[in-house]
N, C-alpha and C positions, 0 to 999 in steps of 0.2 A: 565515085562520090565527088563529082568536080562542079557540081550544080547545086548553090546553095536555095535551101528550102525558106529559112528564114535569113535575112541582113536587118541587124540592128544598127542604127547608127546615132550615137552620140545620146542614149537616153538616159533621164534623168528619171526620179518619183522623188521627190519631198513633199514632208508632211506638217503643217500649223500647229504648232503646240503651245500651251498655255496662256491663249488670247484671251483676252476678257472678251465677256457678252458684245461689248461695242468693237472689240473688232482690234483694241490693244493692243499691247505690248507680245508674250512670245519671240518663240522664234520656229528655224524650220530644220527638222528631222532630215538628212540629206540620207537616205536609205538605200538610193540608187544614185550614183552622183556621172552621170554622165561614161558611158562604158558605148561601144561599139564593136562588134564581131559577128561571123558567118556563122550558121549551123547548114551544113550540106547536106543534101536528099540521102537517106542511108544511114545518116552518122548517130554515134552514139558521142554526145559531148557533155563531159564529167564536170561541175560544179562546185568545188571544193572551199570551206572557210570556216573562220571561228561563227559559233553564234553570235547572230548581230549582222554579219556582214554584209544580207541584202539579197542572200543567196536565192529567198522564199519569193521574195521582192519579185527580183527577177523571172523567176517561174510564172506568175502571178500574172505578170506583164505582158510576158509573151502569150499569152492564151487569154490574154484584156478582161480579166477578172476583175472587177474591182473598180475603180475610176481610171481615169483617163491616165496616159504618163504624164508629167509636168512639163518633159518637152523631149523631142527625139523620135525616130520612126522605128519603127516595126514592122517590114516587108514582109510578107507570109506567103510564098507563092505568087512573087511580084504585085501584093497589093499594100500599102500602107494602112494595117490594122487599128493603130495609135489613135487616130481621131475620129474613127465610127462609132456611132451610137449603135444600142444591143441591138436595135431592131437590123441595121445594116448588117453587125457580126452576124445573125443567126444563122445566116446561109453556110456561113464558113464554123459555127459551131462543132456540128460534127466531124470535122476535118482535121481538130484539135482536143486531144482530151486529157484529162491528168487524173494520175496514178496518188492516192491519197497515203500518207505516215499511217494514219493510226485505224488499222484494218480492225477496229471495233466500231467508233464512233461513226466512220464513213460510213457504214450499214445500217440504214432503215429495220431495226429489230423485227415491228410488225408488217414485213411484205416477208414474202418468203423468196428464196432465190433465183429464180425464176420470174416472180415480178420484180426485182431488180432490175433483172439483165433486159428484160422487155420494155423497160420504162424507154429508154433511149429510143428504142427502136420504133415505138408509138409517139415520143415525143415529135422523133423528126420524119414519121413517115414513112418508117423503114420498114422492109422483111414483110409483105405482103399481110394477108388474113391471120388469124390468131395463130391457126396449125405453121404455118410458114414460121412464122414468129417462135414457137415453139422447138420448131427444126434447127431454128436459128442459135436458141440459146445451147442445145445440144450438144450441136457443132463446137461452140465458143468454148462452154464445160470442161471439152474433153481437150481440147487444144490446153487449156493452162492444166491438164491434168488429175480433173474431177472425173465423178459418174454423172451422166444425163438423170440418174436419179434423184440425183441431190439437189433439182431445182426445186421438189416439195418442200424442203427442209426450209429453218429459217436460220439464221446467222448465229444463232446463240448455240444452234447443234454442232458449229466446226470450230476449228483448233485457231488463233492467230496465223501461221502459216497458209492455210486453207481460207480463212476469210480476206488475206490478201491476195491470193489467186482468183478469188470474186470479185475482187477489187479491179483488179487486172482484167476479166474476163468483164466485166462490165466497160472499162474503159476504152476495150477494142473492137466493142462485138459491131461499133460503127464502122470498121474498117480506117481509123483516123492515117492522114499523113504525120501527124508530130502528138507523142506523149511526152509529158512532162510527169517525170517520177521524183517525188518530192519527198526528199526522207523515208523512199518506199520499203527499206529493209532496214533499219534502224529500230524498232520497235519487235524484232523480230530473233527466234536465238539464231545463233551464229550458224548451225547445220542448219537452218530454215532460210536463213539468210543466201546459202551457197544454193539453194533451189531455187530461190527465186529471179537467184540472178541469172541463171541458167535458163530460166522460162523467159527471161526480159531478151535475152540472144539468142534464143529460138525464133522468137516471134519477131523480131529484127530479120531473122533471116528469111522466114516465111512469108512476112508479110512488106519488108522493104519500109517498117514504119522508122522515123527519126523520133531521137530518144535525148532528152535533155537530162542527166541524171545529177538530180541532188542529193549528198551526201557529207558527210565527216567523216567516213572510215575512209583513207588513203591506198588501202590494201582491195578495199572491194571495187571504188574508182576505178584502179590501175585494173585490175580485170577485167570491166566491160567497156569501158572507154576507149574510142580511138583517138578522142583528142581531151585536155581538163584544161578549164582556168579556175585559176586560184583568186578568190575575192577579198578584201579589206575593206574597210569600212566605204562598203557600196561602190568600190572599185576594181577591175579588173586588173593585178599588176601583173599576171605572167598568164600565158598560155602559148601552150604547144602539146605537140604529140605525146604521146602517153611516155612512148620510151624515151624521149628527148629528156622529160621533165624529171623523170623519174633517174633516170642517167646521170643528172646534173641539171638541178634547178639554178635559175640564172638571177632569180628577187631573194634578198634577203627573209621574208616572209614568207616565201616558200622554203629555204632552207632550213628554217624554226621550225616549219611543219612537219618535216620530212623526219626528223631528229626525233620527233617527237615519236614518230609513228613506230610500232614494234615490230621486229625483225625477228623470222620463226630461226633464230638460229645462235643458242647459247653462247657459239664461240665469238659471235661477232662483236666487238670493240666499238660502239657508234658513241659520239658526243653526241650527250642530251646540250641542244641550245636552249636557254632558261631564257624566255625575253623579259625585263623589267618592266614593271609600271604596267597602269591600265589600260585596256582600250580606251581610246578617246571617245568624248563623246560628240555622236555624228552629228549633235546639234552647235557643235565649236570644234568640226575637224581641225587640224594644223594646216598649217599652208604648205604650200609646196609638195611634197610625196608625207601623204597621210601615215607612212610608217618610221618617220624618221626617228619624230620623240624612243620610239623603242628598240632600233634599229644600233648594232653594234657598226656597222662602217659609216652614218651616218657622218657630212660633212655638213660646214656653216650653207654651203649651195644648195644641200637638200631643200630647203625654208624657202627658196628663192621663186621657184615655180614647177608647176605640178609636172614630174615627168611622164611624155607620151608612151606609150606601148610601142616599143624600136621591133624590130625585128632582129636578133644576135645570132639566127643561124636561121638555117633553112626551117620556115614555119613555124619558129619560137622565139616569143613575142615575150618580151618584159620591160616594166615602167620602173626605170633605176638609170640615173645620172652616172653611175659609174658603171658600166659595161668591161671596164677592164677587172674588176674584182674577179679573184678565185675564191668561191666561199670555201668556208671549210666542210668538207665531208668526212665524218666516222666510217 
């Protein structure tokens, strides 16, 4: 995994809020506030933050859904995605797909599962005559774990678990090089959750696909991920290896997280860190390092200017003026 698949560098997305008709007053939603980092051919790179953070944003971005970015590139297989219009992207369409949260809504009620999975395949020209196309969805079915006869059925006949294995088997039946799995087991119970994440590293291994995983459980992250960054208000301030991070985070805001997150084991002694105050809002971030306002080592230099993403050990990477801090760990 030493060949990165996508380089982002330095991208923003802000959003105009509350202009008047002429074009007024407002101001701008800074969503994605300028972040830069590799996803490598292979890799699975975990996604981790409060709601708000830009996380969806981001997802979004990479797979140029949506409008343009506000400024920054997005290399995809050594091309700059960032400033093509759709008609350019479509060739590179099915090379990129995403894996949807809410495995009801994503499903078209009245197609049955089968024309699902074919829609893709007819859309971009795939998978030969109808019977081909048919072989095809078979194939796909059984790979996340279905029967090939449940392509007659329609969405309303399977369980959440099973409609996001649809979900899944729709998203890959194009062969893509990069998924983007957006709150894909979040919606889901928690022994439902341990399957799918399971079928997400199967098919990573089978298929060699790169997997961008968005999330809030820090437990399920740390399992499929080989590498997470941690976001704040549409910033990147730490990333590294899964066990680096997880070993000892190096941002105070990933220290808050980690605190937070529950440990399967009664005996264990962890300080909860309780952070004050609200998130800020992204349309009047703070200056300097956007977590200082709530941030306990916080000094008067924080306010001064935004700190870069250093690197403090081998491939972990965090945005904090003081590098010499031990935070505390429970």
């Amino acid at each position: 995994m030493d060949q990165p698949l996508l380089e982002i560098d330095h991208l923003s997305k802000h959003y105009a809020v509350g202009r008047s008709w002429l074009g007024r007053g407002g101001g701008l939603v800074r969503a994605v506030d300028d972040i830069s980092f590799v996803i490598q051919k292979g890799e699975i790179l975990g996604l981790v933050g409060e709601s708000g953070s830009g996380k969806s944003t981001v997802g979004r971005m990479l797979l140029r859904l949506g409008d343009q970015p506000t400024a920054g590139r997005v290399d995809f297989a050594g091309q700059d995605i960032a400033p093509m219009s759709q008609r350019q992207l479509r060739p590179l369409r099915a090379r990129m797909q995403l894996i949807f949260q809410d495995p009801y809504s994503s499903l078209n009620p009245k197609m049955t599962v089968g024309q699902i999975l074919e829609a893709p395949l007819r859309i971009h020209g795939r998978g030969g005559d109808r019977a081909a196309r048919q072989r095809k969805v078979a194939e796909v079915l059984d790979l996340v774990g279905l029967r090939p006869g449940h392509a007659a059925r329609y969405p309303h006949e399977f369980s959440g678990g099973q409609r996001q294995r649809i979900g899944i088997a729709r998203a890959i039946i194009l062969e893509p090089d990069f998924l983007v799995a957006d709150e894909a087991v979040s919606a889901l119970d928690v022994s439902v959750q341990a399957q799918v994440v399971s079928l997400l590293l199967e098919i990573r291994r089978r298929m060699g696909v790169t997997i961008l995983f968005i999330a809030h459980d820090l437990a399920v992250v740390g399992y499929i991920s080989d590498r997470v960054a941690v976001m704040y208000l549409g910033r990147i301030v730490e990333l590294a290896p899964v066990a680096s991070l997880y070993a000892r985070p190096r941002h105070p805001y990933s220290e808050a997280l980690f605190s937070a997150a529950p440990v399967p084991d009664p005996r264990a002694n962890r300080q909860r860190i309780l952070l004050e105050g609200d998130v800020p809002s992204p349309l009047n971030p703070p200056s300097g390092c956007a977590f200082r306002t709530r941030c306990a080592y916080a000094i008067p230099g924080c306010a001064a200017a935004r700190p870069p993403l250093a690197e403090l050990a081998p491939g972990h990477f965090a945005a904090c003026i003081r590098p010499e801090l031990e935070l505390r760990r429970g």
